[in-house]
N, C-alpha and C positions, 0 to 999 in steps of 0.2 A: 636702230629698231630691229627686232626680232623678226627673221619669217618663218610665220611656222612650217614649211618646207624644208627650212634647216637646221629645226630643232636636234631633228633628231641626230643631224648629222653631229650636232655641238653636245650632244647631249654622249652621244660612241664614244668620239675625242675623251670626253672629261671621265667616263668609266675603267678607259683603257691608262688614261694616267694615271689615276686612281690606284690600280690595280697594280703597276711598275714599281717596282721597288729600286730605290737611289744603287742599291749594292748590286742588282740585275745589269746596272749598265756600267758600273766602273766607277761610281761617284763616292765619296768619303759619305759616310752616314751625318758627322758633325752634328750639331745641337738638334735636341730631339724637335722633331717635323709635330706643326697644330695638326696636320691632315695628312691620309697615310697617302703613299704614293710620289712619285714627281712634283715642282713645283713647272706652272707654267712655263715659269721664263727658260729652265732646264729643259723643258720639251721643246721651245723655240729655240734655243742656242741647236738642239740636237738634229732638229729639222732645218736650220740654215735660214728660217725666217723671222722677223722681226716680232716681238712681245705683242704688242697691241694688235699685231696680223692676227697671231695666232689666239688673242683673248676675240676678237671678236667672230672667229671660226668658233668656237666654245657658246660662245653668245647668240649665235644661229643666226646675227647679223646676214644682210642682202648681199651676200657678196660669194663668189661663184671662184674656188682655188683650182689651177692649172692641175691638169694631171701629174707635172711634173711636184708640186708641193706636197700632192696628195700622196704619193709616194714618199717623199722624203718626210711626212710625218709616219708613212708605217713603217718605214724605217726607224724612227725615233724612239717609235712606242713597242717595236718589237712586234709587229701586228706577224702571226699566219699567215696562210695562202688566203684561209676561209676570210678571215676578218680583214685582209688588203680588199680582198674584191668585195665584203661589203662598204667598207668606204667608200671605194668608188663608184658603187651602186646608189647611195647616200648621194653623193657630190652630184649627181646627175636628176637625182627624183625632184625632179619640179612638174607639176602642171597635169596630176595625172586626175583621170574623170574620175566621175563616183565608182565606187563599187557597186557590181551587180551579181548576181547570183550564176552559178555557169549554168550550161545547161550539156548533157552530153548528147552525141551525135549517137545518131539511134547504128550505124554500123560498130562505136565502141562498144554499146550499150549488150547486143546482139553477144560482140566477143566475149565480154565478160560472164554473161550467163549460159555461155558455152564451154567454159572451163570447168573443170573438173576440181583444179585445187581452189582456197579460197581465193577470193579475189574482188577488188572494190576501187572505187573512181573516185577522187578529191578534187575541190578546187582549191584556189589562192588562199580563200579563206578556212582550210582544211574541213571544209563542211561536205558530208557522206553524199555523193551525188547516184551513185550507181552502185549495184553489188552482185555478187548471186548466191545461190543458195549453200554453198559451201560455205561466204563468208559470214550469210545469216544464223549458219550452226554453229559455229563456233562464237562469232558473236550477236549475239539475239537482241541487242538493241538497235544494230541497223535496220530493225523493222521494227519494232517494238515502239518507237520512239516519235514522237510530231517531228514536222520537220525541220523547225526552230530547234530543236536541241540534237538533231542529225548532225554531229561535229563530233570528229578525232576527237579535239580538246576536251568538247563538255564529257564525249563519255569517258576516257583517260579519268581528267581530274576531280571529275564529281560524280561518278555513279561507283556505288559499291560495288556491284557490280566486275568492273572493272577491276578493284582493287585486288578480290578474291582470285578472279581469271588469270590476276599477274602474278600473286604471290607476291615471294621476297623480291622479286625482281621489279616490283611496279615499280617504287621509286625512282632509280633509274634509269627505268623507259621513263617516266612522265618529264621526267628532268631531262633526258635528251630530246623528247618530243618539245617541249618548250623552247630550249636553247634552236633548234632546228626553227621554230615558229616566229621566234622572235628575229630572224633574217629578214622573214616575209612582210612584220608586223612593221617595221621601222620601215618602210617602203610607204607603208598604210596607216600610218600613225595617227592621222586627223581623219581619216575617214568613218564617218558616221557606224556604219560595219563593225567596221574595227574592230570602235569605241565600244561598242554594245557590246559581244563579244567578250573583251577582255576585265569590262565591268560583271560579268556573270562569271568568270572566272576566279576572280578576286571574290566574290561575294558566296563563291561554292567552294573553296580549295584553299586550306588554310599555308598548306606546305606552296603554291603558285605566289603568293607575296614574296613569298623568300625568294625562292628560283628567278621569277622576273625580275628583282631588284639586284641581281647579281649578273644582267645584263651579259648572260654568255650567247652566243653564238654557235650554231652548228652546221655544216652541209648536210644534204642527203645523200647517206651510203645505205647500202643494202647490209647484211647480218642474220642475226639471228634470233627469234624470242621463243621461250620457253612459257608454254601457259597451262593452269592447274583446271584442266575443264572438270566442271560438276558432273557430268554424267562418261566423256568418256578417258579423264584422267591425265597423265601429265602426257602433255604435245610439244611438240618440237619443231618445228619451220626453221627453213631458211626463206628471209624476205628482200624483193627488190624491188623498185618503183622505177618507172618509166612515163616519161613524157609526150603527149598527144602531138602528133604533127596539128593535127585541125584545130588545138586551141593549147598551147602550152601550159597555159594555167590548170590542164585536167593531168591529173598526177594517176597512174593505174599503179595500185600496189597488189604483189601477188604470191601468195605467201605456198611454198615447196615442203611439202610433210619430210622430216628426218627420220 
């Protein structure tokens, strides 16, 4: 039987084989593969564990693998730093309460509209918690907007808006914004939140089917975005986000004019 706590853990496994190609690891190509990528059993000979071990890890079966496995399968599959540690982020998410909305501490709150350059407060669910007026001119739907649709994501992948401010360059912020989202999301996968959430996403953004179904991964690093403002023209930031000591889930990102 399936738990859905380890869906999604079965769910990484089977995209990351998926994704491996036979000639990646040393294997003869031989008769042409039904399904692109690895076969099972090649991933369990590779991992050092037994077939049906590893089919019922895929299956999201009740059954909880030693760190030392969870290892030797991102060895297997060829996993990054990023995507080992979220495996094991995976192999661990059991038993977590509902989602709740964050809320920030009014001395963040203080900081923030005490800067000068932009600057703005996320949570888990990258929904716009705090800002200040620097981040409001530049982007005018952090106030503009109910509170329901206060989200990185909604204004990214569905406000025009947005698309304009990014230019050529939206695509691939929104597709690294996703890949980045989707670390947090598979943590949160059955959570009611979530769910809503990634249904309005789907239902607003034709290019987020693609992206999410391609099940990448990203960390958070700081960089840089180039945006075409309407009234004061092309800008240039360097941006970098940092973590709240008083509640980790509050993300402060804070973007450095170039």
């Amino acid at each position: 039987m399936s738990d859905p706590g380890r869906s999604e853990f079965g769910d990484f496994l089977r995209s990351r084989r998926q994704k491996l190609s036979p000639k990646a690891i040393g294997l003869p190509g031989g008769r042409r593969r039904r399904t692109p990528g690895l076969r099972r059993e090649e991933v369990a000979e590779l991992a050092g564990i037994g077939v049906d071990w590893y089919i019922r890890l895929e299956q999201g079966r009740a059954i909880s693998p030693s760190v030392t496995t969870i290892d030797a399968l991102a060895r297997a599959l060829r996993l990054g730093k990023v995507e080992h540690a979220h495996l094991r982020a995976l192999a661990r998410n059991t038993g977590r309460r509902p989602f709740v909305r964050e809320s920030v501490p009014e001395a963040i709150r203080r900081l923030v509209e005490s800067l000068n350059q932009p600057a703005y407060v996320t949570g888990r669910r990258w929904d716009i918690l705090a800002w200040n007026a620097a981040a409001a001119d530049i982007f005018p739907a952090f106030s503009g907007a109910a509170e329901a649709d206060r989200n990185i994501l909604i204004y990214m992948l569905t406000d025009p808006d947005a698309r304009r401010l990014f230019g050529a360059t939206w695509a691939d912020e929104a597709r690294r914004m996703v890949a980045q989202f989707r670390t947090t999301y598979d943590l949160w996968a059955h959570d009611p939140a979530f769910l809503d959430l990634l249904a309005r996403l789907w239902q607003g953004s034709p290019e987020f089917t693609t992206w999410w179904g391609a099940h990448d991964i990203r960390g958070v690093a700081s960089g840089q975005k180039l945006l075409s403002h309407p009234e004061k023209g092309l800008l240039r930031f360097q941006y970098a986000t940092f973590q709240a000591n008083d509640d980790p889930a509050l993300k402060l990102a804070i973007y450095t004019p170039l």
